[in-house]
C-alpha positions in Angstrom: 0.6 -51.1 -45.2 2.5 -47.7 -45.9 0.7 -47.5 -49.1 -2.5 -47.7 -47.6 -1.9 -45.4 -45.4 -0.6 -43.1 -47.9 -4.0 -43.3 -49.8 -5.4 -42.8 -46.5 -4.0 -39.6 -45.9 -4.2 -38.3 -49.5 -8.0 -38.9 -49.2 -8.2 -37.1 -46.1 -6.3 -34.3 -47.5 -8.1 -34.1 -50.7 -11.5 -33.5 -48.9 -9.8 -31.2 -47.1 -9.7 -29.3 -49.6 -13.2 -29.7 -51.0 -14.4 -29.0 -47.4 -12.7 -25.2 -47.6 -13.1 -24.5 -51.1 -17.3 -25.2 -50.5 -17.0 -22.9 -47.7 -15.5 -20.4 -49.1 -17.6 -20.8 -52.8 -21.5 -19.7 -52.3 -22.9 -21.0 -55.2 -21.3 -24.5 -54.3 -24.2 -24.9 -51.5 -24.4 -23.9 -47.5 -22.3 -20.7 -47.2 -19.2 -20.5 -44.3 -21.1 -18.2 -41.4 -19.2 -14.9 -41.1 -18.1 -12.6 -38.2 -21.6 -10.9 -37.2 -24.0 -13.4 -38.7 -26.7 -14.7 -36.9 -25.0 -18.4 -36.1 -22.0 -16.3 -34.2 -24.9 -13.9 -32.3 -26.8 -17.2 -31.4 -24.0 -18.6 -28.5 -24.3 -14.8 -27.3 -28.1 -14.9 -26.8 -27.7 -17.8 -25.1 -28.4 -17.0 -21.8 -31.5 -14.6 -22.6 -32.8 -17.8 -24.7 -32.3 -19.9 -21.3 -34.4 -17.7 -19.3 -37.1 -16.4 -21.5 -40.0 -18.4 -20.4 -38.8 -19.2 -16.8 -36.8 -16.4 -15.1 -37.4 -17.6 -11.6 -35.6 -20.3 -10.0 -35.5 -21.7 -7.2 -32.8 -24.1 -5.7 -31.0 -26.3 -2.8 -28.0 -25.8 -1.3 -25.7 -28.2 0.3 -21.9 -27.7 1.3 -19.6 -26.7 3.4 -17.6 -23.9 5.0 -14.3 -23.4 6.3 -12.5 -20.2 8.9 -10.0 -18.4 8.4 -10.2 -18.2 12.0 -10.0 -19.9 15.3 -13.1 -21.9 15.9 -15.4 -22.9 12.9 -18.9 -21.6 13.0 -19.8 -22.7 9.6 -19.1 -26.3 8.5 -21.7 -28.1 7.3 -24.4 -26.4 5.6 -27.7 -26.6 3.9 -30.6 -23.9 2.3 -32.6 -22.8 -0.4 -31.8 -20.0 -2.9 -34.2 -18.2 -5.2 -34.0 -15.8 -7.3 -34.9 -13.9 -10.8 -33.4 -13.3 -14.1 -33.3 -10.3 -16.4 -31.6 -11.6 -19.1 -27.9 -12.5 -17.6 -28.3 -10.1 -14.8 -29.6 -12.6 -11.9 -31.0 -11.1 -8.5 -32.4 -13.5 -5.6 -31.6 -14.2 -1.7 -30.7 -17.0 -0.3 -30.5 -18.7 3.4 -28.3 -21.4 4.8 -27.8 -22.9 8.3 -24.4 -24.1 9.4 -23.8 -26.6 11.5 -21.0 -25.3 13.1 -17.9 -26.9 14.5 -16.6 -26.5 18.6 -19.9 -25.8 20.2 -20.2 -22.9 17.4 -23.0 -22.4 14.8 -24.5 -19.8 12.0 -27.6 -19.1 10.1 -27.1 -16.6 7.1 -30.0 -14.9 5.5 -29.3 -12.5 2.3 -29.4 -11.3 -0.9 -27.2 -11.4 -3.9 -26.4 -10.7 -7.9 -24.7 -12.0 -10.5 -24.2 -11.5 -14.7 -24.5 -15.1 -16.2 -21.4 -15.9 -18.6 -22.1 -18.3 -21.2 -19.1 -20.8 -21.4 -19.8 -23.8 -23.6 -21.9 -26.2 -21.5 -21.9 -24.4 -18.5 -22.8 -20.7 -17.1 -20.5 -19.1 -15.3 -21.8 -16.6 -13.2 -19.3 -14.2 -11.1 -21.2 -12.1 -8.3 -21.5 -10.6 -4.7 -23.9 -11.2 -1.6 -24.8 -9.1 1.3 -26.9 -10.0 4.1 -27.0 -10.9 8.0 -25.1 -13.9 9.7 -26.3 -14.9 13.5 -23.9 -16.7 15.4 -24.4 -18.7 18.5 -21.7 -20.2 20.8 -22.9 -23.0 23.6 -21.1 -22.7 26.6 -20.2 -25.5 28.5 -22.1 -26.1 32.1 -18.6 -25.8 34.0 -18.4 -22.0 32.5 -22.2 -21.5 32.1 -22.3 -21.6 35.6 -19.9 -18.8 36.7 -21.2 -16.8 33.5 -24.5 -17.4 34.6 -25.6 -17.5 30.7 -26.0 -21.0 28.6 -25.3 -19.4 25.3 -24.3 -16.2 24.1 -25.4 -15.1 20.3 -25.0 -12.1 17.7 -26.3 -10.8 14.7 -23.5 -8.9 12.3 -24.0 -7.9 8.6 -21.7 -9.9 6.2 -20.2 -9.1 2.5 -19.5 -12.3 0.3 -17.8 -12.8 -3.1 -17.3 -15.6 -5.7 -18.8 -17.4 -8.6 -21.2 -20.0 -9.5 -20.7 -22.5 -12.4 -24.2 -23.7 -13.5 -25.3 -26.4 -16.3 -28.4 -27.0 -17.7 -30.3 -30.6 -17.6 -32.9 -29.2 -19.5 -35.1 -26.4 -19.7 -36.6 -26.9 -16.3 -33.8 -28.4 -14.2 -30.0 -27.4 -13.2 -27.2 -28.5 -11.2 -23.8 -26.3 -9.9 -21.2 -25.1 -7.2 -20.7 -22.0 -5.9 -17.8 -20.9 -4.5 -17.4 -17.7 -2.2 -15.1 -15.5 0.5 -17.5 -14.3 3.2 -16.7 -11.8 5.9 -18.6 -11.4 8.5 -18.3 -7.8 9.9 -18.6 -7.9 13.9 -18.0 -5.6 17.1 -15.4 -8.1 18.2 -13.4 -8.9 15.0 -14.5 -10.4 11.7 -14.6 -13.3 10.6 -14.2 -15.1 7.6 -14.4 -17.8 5.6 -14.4 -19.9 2.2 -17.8 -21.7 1.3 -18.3 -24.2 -0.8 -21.8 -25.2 -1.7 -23.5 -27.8 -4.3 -26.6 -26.9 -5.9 -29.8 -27.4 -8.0 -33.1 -27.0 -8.7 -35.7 -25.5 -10.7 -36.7 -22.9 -13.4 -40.5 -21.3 -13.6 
């Protein structure tokens, strides 16, 4: 047993060696690339190469959010997204209507960019969204009454960072996440929250 083992390992070790020295040799066959060669630049281009051909894409989004505050208008969630690619620069909008939690709810509508990041499988892609959030609050009938008002409502702008992690099916087709910190800016406080959101669609 040990000795086969030994022969085992001297093998492996032996073509080792014939693996480097070929890499290193070029007139023993393919040549080892370098630093700069076209093999190296090709995982750069990557995310130009995934885009050319079909820079717009369009996608669902389904999630959820959570307040850093007292009452939850976001919770669940669902919308589209859309946007355009130049290169790894991507610019699009998206909307998403919330649910809400404790007779709260929110409808966002904005726009946003990003710079794709290659990393192995995936894309990473780091950016920031600006748009308008509307909340609306139902009051009960008890308070309604004396208020004389079923609902009150507002409109505020909002400023959102994060990330989204996308991976290709194929050339056509994605799946992802996104993850951001959204603050909405209002008269009578601001409000944020984290949002988490699944995602996928389409390139054209």
């Amino acid at each position: 047993m040990l000795k086969t083992l030994r022969n085992v390992l001297t093998g492996l070790l032996v073509l080792g060696f014939a693996s480097t020295a070929l890499a290193q040799d070029p007139e023993a066959g393919d040549v080892a690339p370098v630093e700069g060669s076209g093999e190296e630049e090709a995982s750069v281009d990557d995310v130009g190469a995934r885009t050319d051909g079909k820079p717009i894409s369009v996608g669902l989004l389904l999630g959820y959010g959570i307040s850093f505050e007292e009452g939850n208008p976001w919770g669940l969630g669902f919308g589209l997204r859309g946007g355009y690619n130049l290169d790894a620069i991507f610019l699009g909008g998206r909307f998403v209507y919330y649910l809400g939690e404790d007779n709260f709810n929110l409808w966002e509508l904005g726009i946003e960019g990003g710079y794709d990041i290659p990393a192995g499988p995936v894309i990473i892609r780091p950016g920031i969204g600006l748009g308008i959030a509307h909340i609306s609050i139902d009051i009960p009938d008890s308070v309604a009454s004396v208020l004389m008002e079923e609902d009150i409502s507002e409109t505020n702008p909002y400023l959102a960072f994060g990330a989204s992690v996308l991976y290709d099916i194929d050339e056509q087709f994605f799946i992802g996440g996104d993850g951001r910190i959204q603050i909405v800016i209002g008269d009578n406080g601001d409000g944020t929250a984290l949002i988490i959101l699944a995602n996928g669609g389409m390139r054209f």
